[in-house]
N, C-alpha and C positions, 0 to 999 in steps of 0.2 A: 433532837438533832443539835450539832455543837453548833457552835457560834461559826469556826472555820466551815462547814460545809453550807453554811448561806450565804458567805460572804464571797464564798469558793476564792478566798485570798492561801497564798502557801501558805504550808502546815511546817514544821520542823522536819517531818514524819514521810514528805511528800507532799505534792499538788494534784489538785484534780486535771481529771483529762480535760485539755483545748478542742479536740474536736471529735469527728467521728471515727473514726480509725482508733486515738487512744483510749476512745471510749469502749471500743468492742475487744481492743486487746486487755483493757484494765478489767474487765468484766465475763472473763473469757478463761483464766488462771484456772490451770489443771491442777497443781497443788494439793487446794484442797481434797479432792476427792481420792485419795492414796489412802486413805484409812478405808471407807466406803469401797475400793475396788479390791485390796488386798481382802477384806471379810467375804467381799462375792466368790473372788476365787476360795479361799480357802474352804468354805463354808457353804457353794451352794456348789460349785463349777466343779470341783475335785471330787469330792465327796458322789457327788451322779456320775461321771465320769469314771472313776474307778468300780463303783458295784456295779458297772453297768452287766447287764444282760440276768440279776438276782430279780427273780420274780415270785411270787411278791417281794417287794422291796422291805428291809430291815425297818423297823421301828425308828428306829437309832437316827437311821439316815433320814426318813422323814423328818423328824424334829429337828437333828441338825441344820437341814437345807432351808425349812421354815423357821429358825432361829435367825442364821444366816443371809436369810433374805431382809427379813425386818430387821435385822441391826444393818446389814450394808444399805437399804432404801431408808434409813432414818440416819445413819450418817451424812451418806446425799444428803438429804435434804436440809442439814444443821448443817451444812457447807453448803448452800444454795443460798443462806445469806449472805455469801461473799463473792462468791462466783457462780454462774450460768453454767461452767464444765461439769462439774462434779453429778448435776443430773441428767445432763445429757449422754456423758459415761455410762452412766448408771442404767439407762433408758436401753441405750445401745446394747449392755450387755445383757440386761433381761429379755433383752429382743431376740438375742441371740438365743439362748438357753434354751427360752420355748420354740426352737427351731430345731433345736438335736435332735439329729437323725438317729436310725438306727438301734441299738438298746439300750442308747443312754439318752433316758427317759424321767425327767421328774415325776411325781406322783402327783395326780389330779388338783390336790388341796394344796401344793405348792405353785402349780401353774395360777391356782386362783389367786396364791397371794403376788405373786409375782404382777400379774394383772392390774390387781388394786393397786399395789407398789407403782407401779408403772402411769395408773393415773396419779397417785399423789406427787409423784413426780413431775409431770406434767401440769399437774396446780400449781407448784413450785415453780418452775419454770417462768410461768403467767407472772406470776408473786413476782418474782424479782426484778421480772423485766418492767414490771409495774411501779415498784421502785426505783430503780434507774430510773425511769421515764420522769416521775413525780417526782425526785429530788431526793425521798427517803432514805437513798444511799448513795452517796459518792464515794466512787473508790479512786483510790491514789494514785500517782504516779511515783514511781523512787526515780530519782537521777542520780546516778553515780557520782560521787565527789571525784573521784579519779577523773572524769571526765575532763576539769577544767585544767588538767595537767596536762593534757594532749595536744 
């Protein structure tokens, strides 16, 4: 941990948040999880979605979807060290998934990883919040320079 996040003096960079509010908005950045939901859709969401109603399902598409799952839930979670969004995103839309109606259907051994996915994100969650709390990460605040021209 640097020096600036113990002494929570300004940074050049940013300040940390003053209270509760800037702390849930600083810790809350959707951002990062744009790589993570861009890979869900392409990779798990499209892909079921379009063969839907092929039974049995292609090879291809299985591996894909399970490719696609564990890189969009491990990007989550390699942006859960900066923000709280990007698993909760990510939570949401696996939630979803295994709700598809109708014949578009993932295949049993992707619902399972999804599953797991879904707790590891959920330990992440814990994790982070756990940090916030303990100090392990402060996240910044930017102030606009423009600001003091208004």
């Amino acid at each position: 941990m640097s020096d600036d996040a113990k002494t929570k003096e300004p940074r050049e960079d940013g300040r940390p948040p003053q209270n509760v509010t800037e702390t849930l908005i600083a810790n809350s950045r959707p951002q990062p999880a744009i790589p993570a939901v861009l890979i869900f859709f392409l990779a798990v969401l499209m892909p079921t979605m379009f063969m839907a109603g092929q039974d049995p399902q292609p090879l291809w598409q299985i591996v894909l979807v399970a490719v696609g799952i564990l890189g969009s839930c491990g990007l989550a979670i390699a942006a859960g060290f900066c923000s709280v969004a990007p698993q909760v995103i990510w939570f949401v839309l696996a939630l979803w998934s295994l709700n598809l109606d109708g014949s578009a259907r993932i295949a049993p051994i992707n619902e399972t990883l999804l599953m797991i996915g879904m707790a590891a994100v959920i330990v992440m969650i814990g994790v982070q919040i756990w940090r916030v709390h303990s100090g392990r990460f402060v996240p910044t605040i930017r102030e606009s320079r423009d600001a003091d021209f208004i």
